[in-house]
C-alpha positions as CSV (number, residue, x, y, z in Angstrom):
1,X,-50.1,-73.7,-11.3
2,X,-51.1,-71.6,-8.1
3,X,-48.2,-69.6,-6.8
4,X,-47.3,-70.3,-3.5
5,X,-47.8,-67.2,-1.5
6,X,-45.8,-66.9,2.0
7,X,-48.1,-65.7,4.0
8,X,-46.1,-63.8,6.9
9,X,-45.6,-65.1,10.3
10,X,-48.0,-63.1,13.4
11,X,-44.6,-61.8,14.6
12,X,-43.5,-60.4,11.4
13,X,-46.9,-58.4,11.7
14,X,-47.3,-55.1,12.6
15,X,-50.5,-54.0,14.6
16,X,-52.8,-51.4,13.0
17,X,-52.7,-49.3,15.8
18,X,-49.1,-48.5,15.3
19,X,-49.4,-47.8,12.0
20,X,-49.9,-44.1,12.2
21,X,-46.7,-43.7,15.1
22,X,-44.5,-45.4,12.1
23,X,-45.8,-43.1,9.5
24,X,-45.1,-39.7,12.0
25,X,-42.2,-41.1,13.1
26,X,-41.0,-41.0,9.1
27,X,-42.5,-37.8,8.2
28,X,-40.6,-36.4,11.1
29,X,-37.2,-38.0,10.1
30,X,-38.0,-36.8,6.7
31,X,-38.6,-33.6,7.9
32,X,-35.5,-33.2,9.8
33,X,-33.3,-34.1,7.0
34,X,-34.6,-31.0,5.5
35,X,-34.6,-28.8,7.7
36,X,-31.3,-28.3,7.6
37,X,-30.3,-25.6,5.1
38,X,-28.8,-26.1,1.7
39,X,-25.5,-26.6,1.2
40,X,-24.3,-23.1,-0.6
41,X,-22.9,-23.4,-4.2
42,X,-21.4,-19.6,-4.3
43,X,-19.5,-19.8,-1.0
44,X,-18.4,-23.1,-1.8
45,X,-16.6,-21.4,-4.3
46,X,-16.1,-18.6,-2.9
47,X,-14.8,-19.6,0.5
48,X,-14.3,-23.8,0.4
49,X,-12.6,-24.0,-2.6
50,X,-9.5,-22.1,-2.5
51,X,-8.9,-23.8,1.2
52,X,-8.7,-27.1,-1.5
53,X,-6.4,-24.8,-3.3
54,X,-4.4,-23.7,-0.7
55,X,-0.4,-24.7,0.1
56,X,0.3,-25.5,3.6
57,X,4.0,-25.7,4.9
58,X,5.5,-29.5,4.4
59,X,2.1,-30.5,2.8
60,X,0.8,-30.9,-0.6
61,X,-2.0,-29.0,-1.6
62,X,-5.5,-30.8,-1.7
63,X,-5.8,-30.6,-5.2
64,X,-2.9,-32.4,-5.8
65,X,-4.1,-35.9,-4.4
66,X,-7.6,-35.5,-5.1
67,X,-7.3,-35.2,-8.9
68,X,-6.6,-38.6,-9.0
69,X,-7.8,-39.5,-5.5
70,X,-11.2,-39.7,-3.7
71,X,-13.6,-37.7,-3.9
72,X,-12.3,-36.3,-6.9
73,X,-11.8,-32.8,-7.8
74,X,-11.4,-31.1,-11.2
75,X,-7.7,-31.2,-12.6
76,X,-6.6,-27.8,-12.6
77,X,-3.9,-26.5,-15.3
78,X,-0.4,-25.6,-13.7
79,X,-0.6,-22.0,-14.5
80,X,-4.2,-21.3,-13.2
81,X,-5.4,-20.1,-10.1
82,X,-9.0,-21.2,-9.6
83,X,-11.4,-23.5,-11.2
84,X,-13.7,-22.6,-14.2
85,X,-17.5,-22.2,-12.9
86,X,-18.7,-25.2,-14.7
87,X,-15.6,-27.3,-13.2
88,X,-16.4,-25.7,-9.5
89,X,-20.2,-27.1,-9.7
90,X,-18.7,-30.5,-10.7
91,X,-16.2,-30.3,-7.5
92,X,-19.6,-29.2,-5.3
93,X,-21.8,-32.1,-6.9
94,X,-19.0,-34.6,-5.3
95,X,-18.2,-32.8,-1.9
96,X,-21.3,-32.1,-0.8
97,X,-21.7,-35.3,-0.3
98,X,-18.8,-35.7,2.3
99,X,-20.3,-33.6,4.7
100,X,-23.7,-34.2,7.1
101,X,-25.8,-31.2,6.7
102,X,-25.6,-28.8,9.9
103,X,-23.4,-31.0,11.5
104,X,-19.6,-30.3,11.1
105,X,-18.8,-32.9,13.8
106,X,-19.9,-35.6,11.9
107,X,-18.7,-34.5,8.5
108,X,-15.8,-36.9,6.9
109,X,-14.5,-33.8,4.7
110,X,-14.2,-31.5,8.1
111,X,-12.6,-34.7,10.4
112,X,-10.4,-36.5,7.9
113,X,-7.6,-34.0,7.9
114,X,-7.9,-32.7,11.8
115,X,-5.9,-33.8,14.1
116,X,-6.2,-36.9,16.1
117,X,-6.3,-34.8,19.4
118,X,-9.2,-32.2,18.0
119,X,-11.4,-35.2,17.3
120,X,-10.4,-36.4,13.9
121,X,-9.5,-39.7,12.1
122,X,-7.6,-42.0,12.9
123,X,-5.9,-41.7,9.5
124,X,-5.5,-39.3,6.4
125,X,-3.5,-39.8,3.5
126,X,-2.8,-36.3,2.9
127,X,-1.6,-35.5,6.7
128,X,-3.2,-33.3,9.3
129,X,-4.0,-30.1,7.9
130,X,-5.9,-28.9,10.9
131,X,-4.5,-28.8,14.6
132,X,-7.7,-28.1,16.2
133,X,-11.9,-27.2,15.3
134,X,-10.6,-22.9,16.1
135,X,-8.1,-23.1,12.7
136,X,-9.8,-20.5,10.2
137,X,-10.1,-23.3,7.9
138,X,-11.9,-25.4,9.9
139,X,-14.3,-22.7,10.9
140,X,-15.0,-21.8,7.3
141,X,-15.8,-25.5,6.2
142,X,-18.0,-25.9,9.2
143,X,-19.7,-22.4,8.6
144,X,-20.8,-23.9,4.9
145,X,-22.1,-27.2,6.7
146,X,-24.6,-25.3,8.2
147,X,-25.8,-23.5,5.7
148,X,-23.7,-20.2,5.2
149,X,-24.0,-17.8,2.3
150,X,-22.2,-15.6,0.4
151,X,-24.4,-12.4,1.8
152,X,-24.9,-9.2,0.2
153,X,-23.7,-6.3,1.5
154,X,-20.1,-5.1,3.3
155,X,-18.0,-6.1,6.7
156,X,-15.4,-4.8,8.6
157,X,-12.1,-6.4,8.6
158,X,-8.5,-5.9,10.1
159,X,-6.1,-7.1,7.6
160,X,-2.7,-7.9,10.0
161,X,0.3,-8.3,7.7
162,X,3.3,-10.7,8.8
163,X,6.8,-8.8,7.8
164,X,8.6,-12.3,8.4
165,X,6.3,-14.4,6.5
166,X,4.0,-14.9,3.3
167,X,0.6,-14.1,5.0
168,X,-1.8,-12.0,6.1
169,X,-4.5,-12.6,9.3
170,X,-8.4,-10.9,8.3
171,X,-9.5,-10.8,11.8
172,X,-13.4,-9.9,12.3
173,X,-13.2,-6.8,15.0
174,X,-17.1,-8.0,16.2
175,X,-15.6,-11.4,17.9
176,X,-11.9,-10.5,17.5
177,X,-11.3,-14.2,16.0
178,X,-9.1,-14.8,13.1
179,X,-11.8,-15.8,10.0
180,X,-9.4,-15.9,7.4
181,X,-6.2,-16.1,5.6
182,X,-4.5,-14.1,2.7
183,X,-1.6,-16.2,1.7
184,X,1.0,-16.6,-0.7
185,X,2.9,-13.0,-0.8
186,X,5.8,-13.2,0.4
187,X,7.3,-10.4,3.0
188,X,3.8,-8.3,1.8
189,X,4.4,-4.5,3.0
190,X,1.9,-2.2,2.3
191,X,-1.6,-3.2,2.6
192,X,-4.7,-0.8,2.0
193,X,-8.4,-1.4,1.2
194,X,-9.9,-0.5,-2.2
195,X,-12.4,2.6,-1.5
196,X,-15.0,0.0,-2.9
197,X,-14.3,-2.9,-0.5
198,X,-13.7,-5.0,-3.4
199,X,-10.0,-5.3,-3.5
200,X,-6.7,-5.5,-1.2
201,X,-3.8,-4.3,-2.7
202,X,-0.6,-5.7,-1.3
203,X,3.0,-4.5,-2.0
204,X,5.3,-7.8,-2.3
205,X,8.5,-7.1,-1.5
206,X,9.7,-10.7,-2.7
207,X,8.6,-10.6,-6.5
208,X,8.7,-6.2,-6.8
209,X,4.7,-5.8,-7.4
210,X,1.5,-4.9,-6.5
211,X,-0.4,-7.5,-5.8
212,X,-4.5,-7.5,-6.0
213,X,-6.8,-9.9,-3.7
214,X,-9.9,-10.5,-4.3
215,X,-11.8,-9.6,-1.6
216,X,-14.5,-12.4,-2.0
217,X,-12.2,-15.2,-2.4
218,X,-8.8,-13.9,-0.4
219,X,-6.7,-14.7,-3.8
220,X,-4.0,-12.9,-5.5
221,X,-5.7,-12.0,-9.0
222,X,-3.0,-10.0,-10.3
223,X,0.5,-8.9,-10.1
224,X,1.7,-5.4,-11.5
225,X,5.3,-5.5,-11.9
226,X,7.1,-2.1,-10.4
227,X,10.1,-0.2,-10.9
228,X,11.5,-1.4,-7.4
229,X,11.2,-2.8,-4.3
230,X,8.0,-1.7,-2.5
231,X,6.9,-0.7,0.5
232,X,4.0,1.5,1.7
233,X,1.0,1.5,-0.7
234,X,-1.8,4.3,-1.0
235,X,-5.0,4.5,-3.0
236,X,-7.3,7.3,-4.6
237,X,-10.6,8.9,-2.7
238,X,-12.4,7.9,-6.2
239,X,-10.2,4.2,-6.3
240,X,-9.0,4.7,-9.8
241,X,-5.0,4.7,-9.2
242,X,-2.6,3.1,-6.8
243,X,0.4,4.8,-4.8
244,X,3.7,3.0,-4.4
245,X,6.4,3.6,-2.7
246,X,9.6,2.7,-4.0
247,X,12.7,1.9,-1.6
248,X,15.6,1.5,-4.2
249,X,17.8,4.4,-4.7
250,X,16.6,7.5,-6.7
251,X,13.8,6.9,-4.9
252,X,10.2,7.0,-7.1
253,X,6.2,6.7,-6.4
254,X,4.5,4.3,-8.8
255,X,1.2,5.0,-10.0
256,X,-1.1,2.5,-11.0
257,X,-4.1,2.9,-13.0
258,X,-6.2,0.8,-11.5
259,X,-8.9,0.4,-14.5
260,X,-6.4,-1.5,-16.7
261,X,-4.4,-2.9,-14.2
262,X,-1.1,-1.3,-15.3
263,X,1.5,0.8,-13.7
264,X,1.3,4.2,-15.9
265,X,3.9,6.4,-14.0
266,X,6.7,6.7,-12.1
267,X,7.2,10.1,-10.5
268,X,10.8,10.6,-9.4
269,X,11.3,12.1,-5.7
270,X,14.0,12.8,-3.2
271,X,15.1,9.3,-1.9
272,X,13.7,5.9,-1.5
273,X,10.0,6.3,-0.2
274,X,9.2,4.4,2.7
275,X,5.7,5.2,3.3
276,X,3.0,7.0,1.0
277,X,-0.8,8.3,1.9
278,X,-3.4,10.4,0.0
279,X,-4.8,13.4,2.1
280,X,-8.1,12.9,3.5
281,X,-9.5,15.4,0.9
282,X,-8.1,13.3,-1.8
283,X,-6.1,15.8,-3.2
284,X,-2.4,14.9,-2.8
285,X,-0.4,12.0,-2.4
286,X,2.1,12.0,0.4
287,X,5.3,10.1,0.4
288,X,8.2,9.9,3.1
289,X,11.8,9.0,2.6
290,X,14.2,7.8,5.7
291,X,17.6,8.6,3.8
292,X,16.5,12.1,2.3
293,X,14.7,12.9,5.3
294,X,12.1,14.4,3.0
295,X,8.3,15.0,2.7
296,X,7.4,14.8,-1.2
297,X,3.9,15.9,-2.5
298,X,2.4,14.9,-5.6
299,X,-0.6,16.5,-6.9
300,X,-3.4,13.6,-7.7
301,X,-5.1,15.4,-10.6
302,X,-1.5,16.0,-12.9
303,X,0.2,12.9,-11.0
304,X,3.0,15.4,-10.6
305,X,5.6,16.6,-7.8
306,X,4.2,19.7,-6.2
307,X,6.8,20.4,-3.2
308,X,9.1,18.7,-1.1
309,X,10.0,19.4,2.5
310,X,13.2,18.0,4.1
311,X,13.0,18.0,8.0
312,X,15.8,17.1,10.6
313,X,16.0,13.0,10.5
314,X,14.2,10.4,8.6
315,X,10.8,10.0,7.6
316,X,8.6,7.7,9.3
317,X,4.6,7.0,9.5
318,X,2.8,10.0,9.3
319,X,-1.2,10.9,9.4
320,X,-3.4,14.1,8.4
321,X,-5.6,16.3,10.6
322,X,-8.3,18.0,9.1
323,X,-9.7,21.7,8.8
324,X,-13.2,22.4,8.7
325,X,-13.6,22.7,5.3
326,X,-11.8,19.2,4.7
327,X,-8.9,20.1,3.6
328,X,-5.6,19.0,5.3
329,X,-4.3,20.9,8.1
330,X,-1.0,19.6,9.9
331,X,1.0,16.5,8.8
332,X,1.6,14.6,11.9
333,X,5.1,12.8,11.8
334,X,7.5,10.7,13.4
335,X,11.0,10.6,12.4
336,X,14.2,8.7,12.8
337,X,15.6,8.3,16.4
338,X,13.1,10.4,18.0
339,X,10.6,9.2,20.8
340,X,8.1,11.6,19.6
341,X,6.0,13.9,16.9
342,X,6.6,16.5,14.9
343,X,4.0,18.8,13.3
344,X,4.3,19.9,9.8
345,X,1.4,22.9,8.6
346,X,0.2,21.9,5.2
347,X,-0.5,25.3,4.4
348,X,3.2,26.8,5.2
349,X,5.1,23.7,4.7
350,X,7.2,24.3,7.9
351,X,7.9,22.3,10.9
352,X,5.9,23.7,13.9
353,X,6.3,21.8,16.7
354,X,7.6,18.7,18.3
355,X,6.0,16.4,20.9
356,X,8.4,13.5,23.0
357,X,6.2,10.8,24.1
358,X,6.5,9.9,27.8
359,X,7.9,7.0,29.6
360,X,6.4,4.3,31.6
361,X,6.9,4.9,35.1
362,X,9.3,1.6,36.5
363,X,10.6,1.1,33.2
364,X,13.9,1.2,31.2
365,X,14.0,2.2,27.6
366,X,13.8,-0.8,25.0
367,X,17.1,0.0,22.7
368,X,17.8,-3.3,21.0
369,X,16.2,-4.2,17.5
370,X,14.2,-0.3,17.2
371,X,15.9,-0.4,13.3
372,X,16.6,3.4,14.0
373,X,12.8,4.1,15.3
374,X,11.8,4.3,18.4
375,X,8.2,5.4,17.9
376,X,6.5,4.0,14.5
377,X,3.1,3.7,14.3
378,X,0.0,6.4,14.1
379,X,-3.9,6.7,14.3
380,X,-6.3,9.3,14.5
381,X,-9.7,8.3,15.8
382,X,-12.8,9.2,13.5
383,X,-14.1,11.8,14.8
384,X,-10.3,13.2,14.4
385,X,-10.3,14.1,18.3
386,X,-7.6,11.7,19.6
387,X,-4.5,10.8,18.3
388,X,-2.8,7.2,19.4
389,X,1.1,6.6,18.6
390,X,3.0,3.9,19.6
391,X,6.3,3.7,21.8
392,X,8.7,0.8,20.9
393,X,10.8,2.5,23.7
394,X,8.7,1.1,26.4
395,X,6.1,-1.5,24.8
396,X,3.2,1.3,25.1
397,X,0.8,2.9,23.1
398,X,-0.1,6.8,23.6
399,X,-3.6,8.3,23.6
400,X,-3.1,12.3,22.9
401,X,-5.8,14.8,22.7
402,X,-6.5,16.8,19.3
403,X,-5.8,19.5,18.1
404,X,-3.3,20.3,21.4
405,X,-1.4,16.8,21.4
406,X,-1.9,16.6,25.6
407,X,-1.1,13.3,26.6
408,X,-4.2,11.2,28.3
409,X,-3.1,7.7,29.0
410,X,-0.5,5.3,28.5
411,X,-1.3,1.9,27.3
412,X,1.5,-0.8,27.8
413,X,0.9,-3.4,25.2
414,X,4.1,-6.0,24.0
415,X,7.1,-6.1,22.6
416,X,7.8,-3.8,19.7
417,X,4.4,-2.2,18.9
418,X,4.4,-0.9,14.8
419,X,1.3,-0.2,13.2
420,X,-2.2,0.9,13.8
421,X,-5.6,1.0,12.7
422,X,-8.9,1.8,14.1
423,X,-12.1,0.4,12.7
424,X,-14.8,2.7,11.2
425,X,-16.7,2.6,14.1
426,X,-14.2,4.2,16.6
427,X,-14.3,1.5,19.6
428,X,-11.0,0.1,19.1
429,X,-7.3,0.4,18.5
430,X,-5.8,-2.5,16.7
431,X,-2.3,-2.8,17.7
432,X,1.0,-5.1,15.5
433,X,3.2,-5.6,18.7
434,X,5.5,-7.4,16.2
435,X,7.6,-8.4,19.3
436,X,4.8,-10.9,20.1
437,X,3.6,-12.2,17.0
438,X,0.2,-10.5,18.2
439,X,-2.4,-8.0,17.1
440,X,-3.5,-6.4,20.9
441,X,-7.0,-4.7,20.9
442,X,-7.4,-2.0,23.1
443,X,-10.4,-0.7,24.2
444,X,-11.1,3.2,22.9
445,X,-13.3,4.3,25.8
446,X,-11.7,2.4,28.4
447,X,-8.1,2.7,27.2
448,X,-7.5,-0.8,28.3
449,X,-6.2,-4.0,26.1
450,X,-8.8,-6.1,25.8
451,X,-7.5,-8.9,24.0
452,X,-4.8,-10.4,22.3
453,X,-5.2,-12.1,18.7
454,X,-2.1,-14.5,17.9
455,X,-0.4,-13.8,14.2
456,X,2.1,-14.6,12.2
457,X,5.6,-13.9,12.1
458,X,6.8,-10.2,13.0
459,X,3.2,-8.2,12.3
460,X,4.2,-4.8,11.1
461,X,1.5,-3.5,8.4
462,X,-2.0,-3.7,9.7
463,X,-5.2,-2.3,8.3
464,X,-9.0,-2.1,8.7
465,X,-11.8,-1.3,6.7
466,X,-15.5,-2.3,4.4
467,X,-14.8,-5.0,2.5
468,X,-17.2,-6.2,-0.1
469,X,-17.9,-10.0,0.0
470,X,-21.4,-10.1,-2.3
């Protein structure tokens, strides 16, 4: 029997001559879908994933709904803190395919848990994790929607510490934005840069360790138990041991050998340390107590006590000017109750001379909540020719000339400036006005604020540095 054929109607028909239009028009959809760039498997790992991992306040973390939810992510066990690689490639199969290629704004895995008012959802089971597209988060999901990688190579970071809380700010210095968070160390102290850019050690006050972030991922890989309550931590020139500064009665410096991840000595010193440095030359360890009022030295090469010097009132942040040869020169130091500097000679090991900060012109003195320090904070530029300290008497920060300590400019900056830092590169001074809940840039060459960065709660500790993210 002939098959009927249906032969199709003249308006179902297209003309020939638009027959090549339809066929460009679908190579150039085609090629638009791929020219966006690949979705990137190592910083989804890297980067995505432990934003999946992360708690938030009041919130359960991503991982918790989405084992058994959709899409799906890998169960994890209670006691880990990542995924296994082969588990992370299962969790990228499924959540690449929640997000439109270059296009954040129309990517369900980047508008599901924003905010209403920022342009998300209408609804999400798991609650609003994002209050607007500026949240770090949000930023880093919609940097791997375009296409970002994990590049080779190292950047510059300011890590910004919150005293009050259980985080810590990386702020880029090139847009002064907040790119990303260190979380879950509670009250961390002490924070300094491996020489290597591949770690963060942290002092946690809350659980008496060390503890070691990964610089790629932001996470807490390890935790070295101590012999106290920390504070101030230090590392090596060559990166291969830790300094910690114990503030429990005796008083003692942990050292941690940072090869097998063990703390390997305690050196015993007069009173509880508050802060601890190694010399620019790499050749001593440098530790402070407020209740001894002492200086103690410890020799890096026998990791033992070489002298101590006990000055007039406690110990507070100190920094190291150099002699030609490299080797250090003058301890600069503030101390307890005193709105100024005091100069220690290496060499001697004597006190010789103190500098009082001035006042801002107009204004009375600040005296309530100093926690018996008036001036805490130091920075020397790099090219060691400026010296900036800050005044919590009057909300400023100080620019004085080296090697003669002559003032050149008064900076007023917030409430209760602490700590400093200054980038590699020299052009800025990164202020923790912990007052504020602010990290205030000012401007090197035109000793000027220049912007203000909001933190967390009560920014002391605050570092800069390489960090290594290949």
């Amino acid at each position: 029997m002939q098959k009927n054929l249906s032969v199709p109607r003249k308006t179902d028909r297209i003309p020939i001559t638009m027959l090549p239009l339809l066929i460009r028009a679908a190579l150039l959809t085609a090629v638009a879908a791929t020219a966006q760039p690949p979705l990137d498997f190592a910083y989804f790992r890297a980067r995505v994933e432990p934003i999946l991992l992360k708690k938030r306040p009041a919130l359960a973390r991503c991982v918790t709904c989405h084992e058994h939810g959709t899409p799906p992510l890998q169960p994890i066990s209670p006691v880990a803190t990542s995924w296994t690689e082969e588990q992370s490639r299962k969790n990228f199969d499924v959540w690449k395919l929640f997000v439109a290629r270059g296009a954040p704004d129309k990517s369900k895995m980047l508008l599901h848990p924003l905010a209403k008012a920022a342009g998300g959802d209408k609804f999400h089971g798991g609650g609003r994790h994002w209050q607007s597209k500026d949240d770090p988060e949000w930023q880093t999901l919609a940097a791997w929607v375009r296409g970002a990688t994990i590049k080779s190579g190292a950047v510059v970071r300011v890590l910004q510490s919150n005293a009050a809380g259980d985080n810590i700010h990386v702020i880029d210095p090139a847009t002064n934005r907040v790119v990303a968070m260190i979380d879950g160390i509670e009250v961390p102290h002490g924070l300094v840069i491996s020489p290597d850019g591949t770690r963060i050690y942290v002092t946690n006050e809350a659980r008496r360790t060390l503890d070691i972030v990964d610089a790629r991922t932001w996470q807490v890989g390890k935790r070295i138990p101590l012999s106290g309550r920390p504070n101030n931590v230090a590392v090596s020139n060559d990166g291969r041991r830790a300094y910690v500064g114990i503030r429990e009665a005796p008083g003692a410096v942990d050292i941690i050998d940072i090869d097998s991840m063990t703390n390997v000595k305690s050196v015993k010193v007069k009173g509880e340390i508050h802060n601890v440095y190694v010399t620019p030359d790499g050749k001593f360890a440098v530790a402070g107590s407020i209740a001894a009022s002492t200086i103690s030295v410890i020799d890096t090469t026998s990791n033992e006590l070489a002298w101590e010097l006990t000055l007039s009132a406690g110990i507070r942040p100190m920094a190291f000017t150099k002699n030609p040869d490299g080797s250090t020169k003058d301890i600069i130091v503030q101390l307890s109750n005193y709105h100024g500097l005091a100069v220690v000679d290496f060499a001697t090991r004597k006190e010789t001379r103190r500098v009082e900060l001035p006042g801002l012109p107009g204004h009375e003195a600040e005296l309530e909540g100093l926690q018996g320090s008036p001036s805490h904070g130091l920075a020397i530029t790099p090219d060691g020719k400026m010296l900036w300290a800050t005044s919590k008497h009057y909300e400023t920060v100080v620019a004085l000339a080296l090697p003669d300590l002559r003032v050149l400019k008064v900076v007023p900056v917030g409430s209760h400036p602490d700590w400093l830092t200054i980038p590699p590169d020299g052009k800025s001074l990164y202020v923790a006005v912990a007052g504020d809940d602010a990290t205030v840039v000012v401007d090197i060459a035109s000793m000027k604020v220049v912007k203000r960065i909001n933190v967390g709660a009560v920014p002391k500790r605050v570092t800069s540095g390489l960090l290594r993210i290949d």
